[in-house]
C-alpha positions as CSV (number, residue, x, y, z in Angstrom):
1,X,-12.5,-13.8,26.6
2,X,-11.2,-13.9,23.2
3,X,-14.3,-12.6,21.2
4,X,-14.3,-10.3,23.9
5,X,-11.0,-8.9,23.3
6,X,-12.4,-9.3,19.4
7,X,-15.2,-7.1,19.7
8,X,-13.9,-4.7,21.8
9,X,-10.5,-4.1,19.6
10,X,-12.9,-3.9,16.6
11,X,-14.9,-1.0,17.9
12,X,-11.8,1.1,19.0
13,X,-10.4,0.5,15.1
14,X,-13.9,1.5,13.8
15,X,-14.0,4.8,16.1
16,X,-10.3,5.4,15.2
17,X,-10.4,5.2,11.7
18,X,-13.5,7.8,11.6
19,X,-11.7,10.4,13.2
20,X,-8.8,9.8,11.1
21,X,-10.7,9.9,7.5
22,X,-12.6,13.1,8.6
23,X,-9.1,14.9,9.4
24,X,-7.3,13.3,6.2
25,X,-10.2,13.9,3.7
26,X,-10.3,17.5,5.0
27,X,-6.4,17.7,4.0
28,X,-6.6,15.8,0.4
29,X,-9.2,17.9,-0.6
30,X,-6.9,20.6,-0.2
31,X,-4.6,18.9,-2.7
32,X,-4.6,19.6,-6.4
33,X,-6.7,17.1,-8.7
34,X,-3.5,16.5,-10.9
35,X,-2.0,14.8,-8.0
36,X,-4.3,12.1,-8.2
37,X,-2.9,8.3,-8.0
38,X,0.7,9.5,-8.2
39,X,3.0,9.2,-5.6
40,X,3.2,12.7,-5.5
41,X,0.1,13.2,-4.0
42,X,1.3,10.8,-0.6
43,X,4.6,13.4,-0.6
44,X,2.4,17.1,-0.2
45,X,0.6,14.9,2.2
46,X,2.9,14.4,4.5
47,X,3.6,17.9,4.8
48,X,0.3,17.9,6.4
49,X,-0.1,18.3,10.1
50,X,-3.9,17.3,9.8
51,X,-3.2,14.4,7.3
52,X,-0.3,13.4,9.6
53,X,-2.5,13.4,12.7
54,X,-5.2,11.3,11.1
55,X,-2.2,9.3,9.4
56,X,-1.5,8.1,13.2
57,X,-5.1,7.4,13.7
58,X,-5.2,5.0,10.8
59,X,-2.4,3.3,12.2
60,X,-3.8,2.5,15.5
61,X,-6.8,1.9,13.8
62,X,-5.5,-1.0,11.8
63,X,-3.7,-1.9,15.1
64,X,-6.2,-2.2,17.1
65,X,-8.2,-4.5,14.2
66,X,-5.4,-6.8,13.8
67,X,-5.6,-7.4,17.7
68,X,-9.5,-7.8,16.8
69,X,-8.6,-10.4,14.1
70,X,-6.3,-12.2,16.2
71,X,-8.3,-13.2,18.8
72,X,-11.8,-13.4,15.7
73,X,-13.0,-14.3,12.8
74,X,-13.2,-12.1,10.0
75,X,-16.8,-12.5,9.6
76,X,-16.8,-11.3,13.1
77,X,-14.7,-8.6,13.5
78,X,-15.3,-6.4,10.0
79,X,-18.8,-5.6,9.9
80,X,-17.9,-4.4,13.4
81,X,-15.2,-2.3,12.2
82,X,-17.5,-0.7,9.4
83,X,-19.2,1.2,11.7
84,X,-16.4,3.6,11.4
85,X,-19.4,5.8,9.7
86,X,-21.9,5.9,12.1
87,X,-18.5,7.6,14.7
88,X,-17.8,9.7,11.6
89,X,-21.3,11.0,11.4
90,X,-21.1,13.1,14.7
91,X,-17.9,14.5,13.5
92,X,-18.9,15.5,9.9
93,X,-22.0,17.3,11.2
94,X,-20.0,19.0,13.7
95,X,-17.7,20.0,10.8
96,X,-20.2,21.7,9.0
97,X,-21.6,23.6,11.8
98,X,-25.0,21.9,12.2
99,X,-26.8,19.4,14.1
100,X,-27.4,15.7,13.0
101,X,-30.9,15.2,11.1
102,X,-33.8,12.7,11.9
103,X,-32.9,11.1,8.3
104,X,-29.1,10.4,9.3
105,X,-30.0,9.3,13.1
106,X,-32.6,6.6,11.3
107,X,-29.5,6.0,8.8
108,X,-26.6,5.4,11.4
109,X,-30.0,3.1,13.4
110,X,-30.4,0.9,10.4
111,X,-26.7,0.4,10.4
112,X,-26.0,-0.3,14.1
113,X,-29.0,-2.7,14.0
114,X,-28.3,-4.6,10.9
115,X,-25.0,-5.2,11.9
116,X,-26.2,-5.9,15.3
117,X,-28.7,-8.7,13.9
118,X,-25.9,-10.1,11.7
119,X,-23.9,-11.0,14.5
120,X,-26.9,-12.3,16.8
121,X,-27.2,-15.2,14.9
122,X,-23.1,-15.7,14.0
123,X,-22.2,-19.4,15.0
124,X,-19.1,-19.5,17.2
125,X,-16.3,-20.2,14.4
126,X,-12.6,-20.8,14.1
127,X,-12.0,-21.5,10.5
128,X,-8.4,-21.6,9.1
129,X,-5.3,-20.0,10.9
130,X,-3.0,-19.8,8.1
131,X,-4.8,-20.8,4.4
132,X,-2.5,-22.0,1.6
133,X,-1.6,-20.6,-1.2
134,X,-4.0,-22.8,-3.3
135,X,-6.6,-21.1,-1.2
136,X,-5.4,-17.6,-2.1
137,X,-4.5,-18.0,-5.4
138,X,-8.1,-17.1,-7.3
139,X,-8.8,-14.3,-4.4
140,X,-5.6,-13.2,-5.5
141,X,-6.5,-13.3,-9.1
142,X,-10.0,-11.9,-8.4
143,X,-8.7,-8.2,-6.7
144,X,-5.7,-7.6,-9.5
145,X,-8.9,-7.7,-12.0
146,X,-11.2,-5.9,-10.5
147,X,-8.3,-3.3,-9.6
148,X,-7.3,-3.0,-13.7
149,X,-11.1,-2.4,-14.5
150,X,-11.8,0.3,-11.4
151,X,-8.8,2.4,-12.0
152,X,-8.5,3.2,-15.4
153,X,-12.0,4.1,-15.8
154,X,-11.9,5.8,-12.5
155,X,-9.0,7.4,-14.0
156,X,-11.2,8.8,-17.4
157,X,-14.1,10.1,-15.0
158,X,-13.5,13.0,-13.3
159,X,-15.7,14.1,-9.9
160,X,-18.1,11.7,-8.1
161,X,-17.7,8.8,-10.1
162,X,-13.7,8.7,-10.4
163,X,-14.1,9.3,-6.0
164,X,-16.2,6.0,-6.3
165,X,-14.4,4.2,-8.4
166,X,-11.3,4.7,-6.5
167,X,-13.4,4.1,-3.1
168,X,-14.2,0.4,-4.9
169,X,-10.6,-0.2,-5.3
170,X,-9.5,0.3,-2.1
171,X,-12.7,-0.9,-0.8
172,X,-11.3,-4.3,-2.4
173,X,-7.9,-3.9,-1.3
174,X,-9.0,-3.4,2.2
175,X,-10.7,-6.6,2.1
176,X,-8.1,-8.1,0.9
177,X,-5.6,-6.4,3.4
178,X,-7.8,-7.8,6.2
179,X,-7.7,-11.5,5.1
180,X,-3.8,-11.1,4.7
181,X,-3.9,-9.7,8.2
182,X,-5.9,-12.5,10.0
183,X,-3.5,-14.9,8.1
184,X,0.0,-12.9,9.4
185,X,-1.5,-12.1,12.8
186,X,-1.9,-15.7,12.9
187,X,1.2,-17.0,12.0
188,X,3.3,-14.3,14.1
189,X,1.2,-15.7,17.0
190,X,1.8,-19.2,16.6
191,X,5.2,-19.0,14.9
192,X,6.9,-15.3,16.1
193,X,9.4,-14.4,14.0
194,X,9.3,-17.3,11.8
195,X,6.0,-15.7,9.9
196,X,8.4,-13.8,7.9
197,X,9.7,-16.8,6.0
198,X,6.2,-16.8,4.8
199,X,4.7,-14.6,1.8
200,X,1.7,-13.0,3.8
201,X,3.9,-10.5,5.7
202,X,5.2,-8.9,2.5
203,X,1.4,-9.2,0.5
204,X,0.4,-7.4,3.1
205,X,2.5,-4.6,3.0
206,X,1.5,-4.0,-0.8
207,X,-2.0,-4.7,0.0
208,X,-2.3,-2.0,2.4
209,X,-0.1,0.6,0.5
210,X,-2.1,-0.1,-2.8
211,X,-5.6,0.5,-0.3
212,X,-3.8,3.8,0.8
213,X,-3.1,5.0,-2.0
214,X,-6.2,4.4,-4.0
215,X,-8.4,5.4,-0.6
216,X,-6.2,9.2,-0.2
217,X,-7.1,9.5,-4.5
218,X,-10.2,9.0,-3.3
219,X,-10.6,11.9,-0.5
220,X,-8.9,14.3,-2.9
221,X,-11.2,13.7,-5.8
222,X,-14.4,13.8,-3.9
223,X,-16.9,14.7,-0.4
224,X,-16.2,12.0,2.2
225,X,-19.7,11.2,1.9
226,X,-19.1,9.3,-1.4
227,X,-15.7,7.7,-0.6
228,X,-16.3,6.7,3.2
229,X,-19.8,4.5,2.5
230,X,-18.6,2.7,-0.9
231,X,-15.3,1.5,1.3
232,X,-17.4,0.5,4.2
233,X,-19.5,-1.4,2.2
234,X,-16.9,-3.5,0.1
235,X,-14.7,-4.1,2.6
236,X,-17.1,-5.6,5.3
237,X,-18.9,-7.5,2.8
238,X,-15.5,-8.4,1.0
239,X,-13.5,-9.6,3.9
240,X,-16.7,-12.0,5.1
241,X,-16.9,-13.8,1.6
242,X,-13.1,-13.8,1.9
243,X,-13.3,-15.3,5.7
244,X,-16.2,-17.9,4.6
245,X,-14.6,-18.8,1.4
246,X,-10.5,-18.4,2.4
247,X,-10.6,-19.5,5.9
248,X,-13.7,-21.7,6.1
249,X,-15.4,-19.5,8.9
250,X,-19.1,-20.7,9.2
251,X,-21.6,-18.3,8.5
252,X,-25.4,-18.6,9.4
253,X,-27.6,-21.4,8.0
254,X,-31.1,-21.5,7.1
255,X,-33.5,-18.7,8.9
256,X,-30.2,-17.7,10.7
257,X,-28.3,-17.0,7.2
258,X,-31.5,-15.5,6.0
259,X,-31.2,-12.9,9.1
260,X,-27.7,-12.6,8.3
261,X,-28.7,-11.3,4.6
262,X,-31.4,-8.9,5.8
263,X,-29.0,-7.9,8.4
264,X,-26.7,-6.9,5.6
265,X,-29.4,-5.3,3.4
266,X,-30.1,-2.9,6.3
267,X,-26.6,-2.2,7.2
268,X,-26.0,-1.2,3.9
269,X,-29.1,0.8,3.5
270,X,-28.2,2.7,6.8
271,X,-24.3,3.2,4.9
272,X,-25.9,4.6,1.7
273,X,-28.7,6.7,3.6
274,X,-25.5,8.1,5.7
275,X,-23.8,9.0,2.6
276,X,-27.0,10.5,0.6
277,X,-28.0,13.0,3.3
278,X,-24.3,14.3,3.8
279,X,-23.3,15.4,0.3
């Protein structure tokens, strides 16, 4: 029942989060380039109705995947949730007034399938409810580094690399915002209100708003097609090292890790091929 609840939760957050980047990317590029990374940008925003509507969507979205991570691992639960691309695909065509193509079906295929064979040949795992701060402390470490190389070079090159480079940041973040999640959703369920005595609650609030803010930067300075596949690469592939290494969730071992890899390999191949044919 509980990986039911899992899977099910992480396909409504993948679906939701599609919709909702297709209407916000559609409003930030609207926004002058200027406003990029300042807080300034979140303000004209909000005076949105499109970016408020997808705004809501993003918030069910990570809803409904805290739910998923509640009741499942990480490794579990996010390469689900990175199908987000293959809903978005539909709704990007339909955008542009023309039909999906052979070359994005066989991309979106590629993706559902190596995500599919990832997960045939997951081991049932538990792993850590609520890691120590020992355990975070080099993860920790890790994303403030790679966030003070992506930015300010993101921040020198204009176009599609400063859209990629901010799409790596909050790529990281996200990852990093769904370990801190799987760690608060399990200490509000097995200590309620008492989780807030704890630091995860409040890392995860700057987490996410760090992620937003980098991911909006990143729909104003470039097509969707960039942003959308470098985020749903990282972050899946991310928040499973962070799940295996963090949380001791078993991956695959053996010919069942080796599937797990080509899995991956094809998953990302259908993310890139997704992105390629829609610029």
């Amino acid at each position: 029942m509980a990986v039911g609840v899992a899977v099910i939760a992480a396909l409504a957050a993948a679906c939701s989060y599609a919709v909702a980047a297709v209407m916000q990317q559609a409003a930030a590029a609207a926004v002058p380039e200027s406003e990029s990374l300042r807080p300034r940008l979140v303000l004209d925003l909000l005076r949105r109705p499109l970016w408020l509507l997808g705004a809501a969507l993003s918030v069910l979205s990570y809803v409904m995947q805290g739910v998923a991570l509640a009741f499942g691992p990480l490794v579990l639960v996010l390469p689900l949730a990175a199908m987000d691309l293959v809903f978005a695909l539909p709704l990007v065509a339909r955008r542009r007034g023309r039909p999906v193509t052979r070359t994005e079906a066989v991309g979106a295929l590629c993706t559902a399938g190596g995500v599919a064979a990832f997960l045939a040949v997951l081991p049932p795992s538990a792993g850590l409810v609520a890691p120590g701060l020992g355990e975070w402390l080099p993860l920790l470490a890790l994303a403030a580094a790679c966030l003070c190389v992506l930015v300010p070079v993101g921040w020198r090159r204009p176009g599609r690399v400063r859209t990629a480079l901010y799409a790596a940041g909050a790529g990281v973040m996200f990852a990093l915002l769904d370990s801190l999640t799987k760690s608060a959703a399990g200490l509000f369920r097995w200590h309620g209100t008492g989780a807030l005595a704890h630091w995860e609650p409040y890392a995860l609030l700057l987490a996410g708003g760090t992620g937003m803010l980098l991911a909006q930067s990143s729909f104003q300075a470039g097509p969707l097609t960039i942003s959308l596949p470098v985020i749903d690469t990282l972050e899946p592939i991310g928040g499973v090292l962070m799940g295996a290494v963090v949380f001791q969730e078993r991956l695959g071992t053996s010919w069942t890790l080796a599937v797990q890899v080509i899995g991956a390999l094809a998953a990302v191949v259908g993310i890139v091929v997704l992105g390629r044919t829609q610029r």
